[in-house]
MARDOLUM-873333 format. One line per 2 residues: number of its first residue (from 0); their letters; for each residue x, y, z of C-alpha. Coordinates in steps of 0.25 Angstrom, whole numbers, plus 5000, padded with zeros to 4 digits. Layout:
BEGIN
NUM	A	X,Y,Z | ...
//
This chain:
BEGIN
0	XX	4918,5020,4965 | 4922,5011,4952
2	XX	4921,5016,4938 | 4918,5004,4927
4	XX	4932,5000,4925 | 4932,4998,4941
6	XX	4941,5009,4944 | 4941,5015,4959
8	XX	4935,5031,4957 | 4933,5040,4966
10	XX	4931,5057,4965 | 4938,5065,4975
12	XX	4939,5080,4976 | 4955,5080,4974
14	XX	4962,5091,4982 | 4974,5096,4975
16	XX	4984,5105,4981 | 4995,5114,4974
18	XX	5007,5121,4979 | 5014,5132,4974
20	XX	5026,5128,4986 | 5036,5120,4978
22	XX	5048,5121,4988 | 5051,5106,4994
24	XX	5049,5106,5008 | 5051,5091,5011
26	XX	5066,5087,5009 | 5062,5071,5012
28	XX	5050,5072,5002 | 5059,5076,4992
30	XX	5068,5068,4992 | 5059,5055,4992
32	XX	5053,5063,4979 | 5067,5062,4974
34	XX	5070,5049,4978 | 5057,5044,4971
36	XX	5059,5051,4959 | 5073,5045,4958
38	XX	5067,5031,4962 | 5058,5031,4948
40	XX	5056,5016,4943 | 5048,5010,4931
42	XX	5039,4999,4932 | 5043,4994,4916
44	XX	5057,4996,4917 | 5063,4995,4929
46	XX	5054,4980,4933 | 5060,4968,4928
48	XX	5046,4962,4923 | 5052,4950,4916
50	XX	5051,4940,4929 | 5042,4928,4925
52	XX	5029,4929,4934 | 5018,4917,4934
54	XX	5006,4919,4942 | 5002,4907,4953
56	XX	5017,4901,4951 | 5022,4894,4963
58	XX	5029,4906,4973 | 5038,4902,4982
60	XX	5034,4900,4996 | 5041,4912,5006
62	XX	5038,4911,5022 | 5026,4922,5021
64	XX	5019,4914,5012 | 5021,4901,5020
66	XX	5018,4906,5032 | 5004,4913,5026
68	XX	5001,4898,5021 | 5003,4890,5035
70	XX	4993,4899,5041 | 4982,4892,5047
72	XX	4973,4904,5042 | 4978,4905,5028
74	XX	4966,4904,5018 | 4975,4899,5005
76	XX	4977,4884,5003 | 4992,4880,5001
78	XX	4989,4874,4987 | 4984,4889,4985
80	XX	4996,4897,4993 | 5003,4900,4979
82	XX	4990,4906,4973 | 4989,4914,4985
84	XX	5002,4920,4985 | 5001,4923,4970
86	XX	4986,4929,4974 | 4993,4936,4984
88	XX	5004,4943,4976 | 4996,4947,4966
90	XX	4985,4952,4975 | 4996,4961,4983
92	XX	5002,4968,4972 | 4986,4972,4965
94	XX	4986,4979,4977 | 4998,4986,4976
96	XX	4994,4989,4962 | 4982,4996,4969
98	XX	4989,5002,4978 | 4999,5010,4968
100	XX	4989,5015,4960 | 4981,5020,4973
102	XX	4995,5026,4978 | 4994,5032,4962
104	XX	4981,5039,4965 | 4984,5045,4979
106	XX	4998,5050,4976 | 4993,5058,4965
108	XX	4982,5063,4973 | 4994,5068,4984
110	XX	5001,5076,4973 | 4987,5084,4972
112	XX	4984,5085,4987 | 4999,5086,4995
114	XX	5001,5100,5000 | 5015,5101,4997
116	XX	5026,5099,4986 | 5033,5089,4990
118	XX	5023,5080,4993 | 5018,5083,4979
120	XX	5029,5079,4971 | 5032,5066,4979
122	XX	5018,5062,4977 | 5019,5063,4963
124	XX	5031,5055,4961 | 5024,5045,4967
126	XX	5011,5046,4959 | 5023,5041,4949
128	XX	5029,5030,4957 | 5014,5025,4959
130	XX	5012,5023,4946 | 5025,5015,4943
132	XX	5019,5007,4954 | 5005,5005,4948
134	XX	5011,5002,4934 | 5022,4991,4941
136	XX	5011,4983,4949 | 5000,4984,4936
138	XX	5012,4978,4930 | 5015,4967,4937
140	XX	5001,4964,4939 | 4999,4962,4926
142	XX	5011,4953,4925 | 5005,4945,4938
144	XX	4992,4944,4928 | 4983,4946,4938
146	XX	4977,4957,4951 | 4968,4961,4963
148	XX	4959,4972,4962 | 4963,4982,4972
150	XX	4959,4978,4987 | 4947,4984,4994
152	XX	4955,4990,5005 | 4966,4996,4997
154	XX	4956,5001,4987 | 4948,5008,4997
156	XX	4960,5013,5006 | 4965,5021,4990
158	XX	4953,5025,4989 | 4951,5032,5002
160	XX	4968,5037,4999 | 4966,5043,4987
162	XX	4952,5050,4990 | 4958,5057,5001
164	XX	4963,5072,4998 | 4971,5071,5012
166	XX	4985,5071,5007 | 4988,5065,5021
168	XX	4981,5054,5019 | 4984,5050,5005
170	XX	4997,5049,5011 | 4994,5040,5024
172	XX	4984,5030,5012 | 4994,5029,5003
174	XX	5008,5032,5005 | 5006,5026,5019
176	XX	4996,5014,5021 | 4996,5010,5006
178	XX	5010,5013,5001 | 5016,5009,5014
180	XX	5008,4995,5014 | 5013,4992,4998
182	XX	5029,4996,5003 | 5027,4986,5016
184	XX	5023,4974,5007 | 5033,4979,4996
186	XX	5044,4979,5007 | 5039,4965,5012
188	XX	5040,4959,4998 | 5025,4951,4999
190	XX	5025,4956,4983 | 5036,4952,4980
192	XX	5039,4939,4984 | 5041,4931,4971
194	XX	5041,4940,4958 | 5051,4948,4956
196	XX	5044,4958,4947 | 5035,4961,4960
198	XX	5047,4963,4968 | 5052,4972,4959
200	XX	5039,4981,4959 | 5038,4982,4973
202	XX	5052,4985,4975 | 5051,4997,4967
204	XX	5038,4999,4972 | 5042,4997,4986
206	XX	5053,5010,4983 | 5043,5018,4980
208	XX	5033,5015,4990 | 5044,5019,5002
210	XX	5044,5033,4996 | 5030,5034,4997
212	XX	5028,5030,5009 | 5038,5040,5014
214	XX	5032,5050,5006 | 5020,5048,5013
216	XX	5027,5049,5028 | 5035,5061,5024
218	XX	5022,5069,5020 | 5013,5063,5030
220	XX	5022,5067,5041 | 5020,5077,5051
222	XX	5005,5080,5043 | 4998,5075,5055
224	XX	5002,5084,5066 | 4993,5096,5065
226	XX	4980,5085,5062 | 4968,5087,5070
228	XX	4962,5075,5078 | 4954,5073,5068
230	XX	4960,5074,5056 | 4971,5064,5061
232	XX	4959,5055,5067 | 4957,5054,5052
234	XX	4970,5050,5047 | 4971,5039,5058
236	XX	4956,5034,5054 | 4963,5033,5038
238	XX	4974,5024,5042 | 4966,5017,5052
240	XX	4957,5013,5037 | 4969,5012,5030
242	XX	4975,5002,5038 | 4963,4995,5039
244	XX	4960,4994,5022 | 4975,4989,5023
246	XX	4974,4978,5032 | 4960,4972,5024
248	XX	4969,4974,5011 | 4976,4962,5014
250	XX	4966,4954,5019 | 4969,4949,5005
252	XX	4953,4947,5001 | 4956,4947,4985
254	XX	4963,4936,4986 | 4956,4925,4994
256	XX	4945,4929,4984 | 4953,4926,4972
258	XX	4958,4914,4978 | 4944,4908,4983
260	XX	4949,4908,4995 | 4940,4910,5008
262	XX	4940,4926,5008 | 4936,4926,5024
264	XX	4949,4915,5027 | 4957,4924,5021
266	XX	4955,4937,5026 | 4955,4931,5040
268	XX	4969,4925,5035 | 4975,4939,5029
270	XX	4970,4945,5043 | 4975,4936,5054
272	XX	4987,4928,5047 | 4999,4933,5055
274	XX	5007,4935,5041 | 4995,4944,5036
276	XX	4997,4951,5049 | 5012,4952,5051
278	XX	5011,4957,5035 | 5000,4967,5039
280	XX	5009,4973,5049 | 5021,4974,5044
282	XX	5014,4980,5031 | 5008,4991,5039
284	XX	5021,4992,5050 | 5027,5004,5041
286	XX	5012,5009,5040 | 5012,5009,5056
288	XX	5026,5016,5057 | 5021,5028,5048
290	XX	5008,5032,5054 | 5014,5031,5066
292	XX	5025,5043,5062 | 5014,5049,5054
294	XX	5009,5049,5071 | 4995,5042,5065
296	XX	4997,5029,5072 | 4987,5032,5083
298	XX	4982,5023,5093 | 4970,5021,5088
300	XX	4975,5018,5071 | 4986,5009,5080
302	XX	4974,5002,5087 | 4968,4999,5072
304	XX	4982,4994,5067 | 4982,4985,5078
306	XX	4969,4980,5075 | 4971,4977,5061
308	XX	4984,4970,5064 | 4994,4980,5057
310	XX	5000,4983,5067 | 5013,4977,5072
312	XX	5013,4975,5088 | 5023,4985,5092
314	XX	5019,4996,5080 | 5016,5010,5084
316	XX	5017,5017,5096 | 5004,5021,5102
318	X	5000,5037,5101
//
């Protein structure tokens, strides 16, 4: 539920597991927690801010973008292009916004709920990198002097992360579908086109988020083994939601609506532009690889890839 100021609450009965076993027991863990810790950067100091930036000036045209505009399909007049891609960029990094601070939430919820100490002190030397990651982007939103609300299929995709009191599958939300997703499209520079305070950001950002993604594979691996049918018919059914609430994220709603553009049209457009969809794809291709060494690509969670085109042709092998 909202309270008045519109802040997302919920109650959960938090489970919170001590050990008295301080001995490290995972060499590689600890050494990612060493190379985090020696990786620290500050938002104020270590970002140039000084860069001009005016919001709606003319943007240099890349192939992407001109490709996106000769599509027959594509919902944005050329005399509005620019406005979109403004639209566009400022919509992307809200979400990334929303995204850390969700990150912020759940990785403080794995300090309390991982079995283990290792795992325990990694996850709080994120909760740290989470932070600079929420102040940076709050930052530059402020500078770009405007923002998105957070989108419905993220929002409800945190939601259900940081409800969850299995450790497991804070990992598989977060540190695998939504900090894998923010490293893909960091890597593949759709933030950072033009302004070179954003591309700082996300550079530094992007560093982080590689070492929590392989936090997250190197605590998740070998975990499901012993599962029972059912408990793994369960993890597979998650990611199945996941995937899905990821692919409606950009479906890019909030914007047509700002724009006043045909909401229908352009959802069509998101879903069914070969761009979108080769974007989709490679976004999720590092997503694929994971589960599948995680051994949860199943048939049938490939099956539901497939059908929500996120799924490259030759991905996966069948199980």
């Amino acid at each position: 539920m909202e309270d008045r100021s519109g802040s997302l609450v919920f109650e959960s009965t938090t489970t919170t597991r001590f050990t008295w076993d301080y001995e490290a027991k995972a060499d590689k863990l600890r050494a990612l927690y060493e190379k985090g810790k020696a990786a620290q950067w500050n938002a104020l100091t270590d970002i140039d801010w000084s860069a001009e930036l005016r919001y709606g000036a003319p943007l240099p045209e890349t192939a992407a973008s001109a490709a996106q505009l000769r599509s027959p399909d594509c919902p944005v007049p050329p005399e509005l292009w620019n406005d979109y891609r403004w639209e566009y960029h400022c919509w992307m990094t809200s979400q990334f916004l929303h995204g850390e601070q969700g990150a912020l939430l759940a990785t403080s919820r794995l300090v309390q709920i991982v079995p283990n100490i290792d795992d325990k002190l990694y996850a709080a030397s994120q909760v740290a990198d989470e932070a600079r990651h929420v102040e940076a982007f709050s930052m530059y939103l402020q500078r770009l002097g405007r923002s998105y609300p957070i989108n419905p299929a993220l929002r409800s995709l945190l939601f259900q992360v940081v409800a969850d009191n299995r450790w497991d599958i804070v990992y598989l939300g977060m540190q695998v579908i939504v900090e894998g997703l923010a490293l893909a499209v960091f890597r593949f520079g759709q933030a950072s086109a033009f302004d070179p305070v954003i591309q700082q950001i996300t550079e530094l950002v992007a560093r982080d988020e590689a070492r929590h993604v392989a936090f997250g594979v190197l605590a998740l691996q070998g975990s499901y083994d012993e599962l029972t049918s059912a408990e793994r018919a369960e993890r597979t059914d998650f990611l199945k939601e996941a995937s899905l609430l990821m692919s409606r994220r950009f479906q890019l709603e909030e914007i047509w609506e700002r724009m006043d553009l045909d909401v229908a049209a352009g959802i069509r457009y998101a879903r069914s532009d070969p761009t979108m969809v080769d974007f989709r794809r490679a976004l999720f291709a590092k997503i694929v690889s994971i589960i599948q060494k995680l051994g949860l690509l199943t048939p049938d969670v490939r099956t539901h890839l497939e059908e929500l085109s996120l799924l490259r042709p030759s991905a996966g092998v069948r199980r």
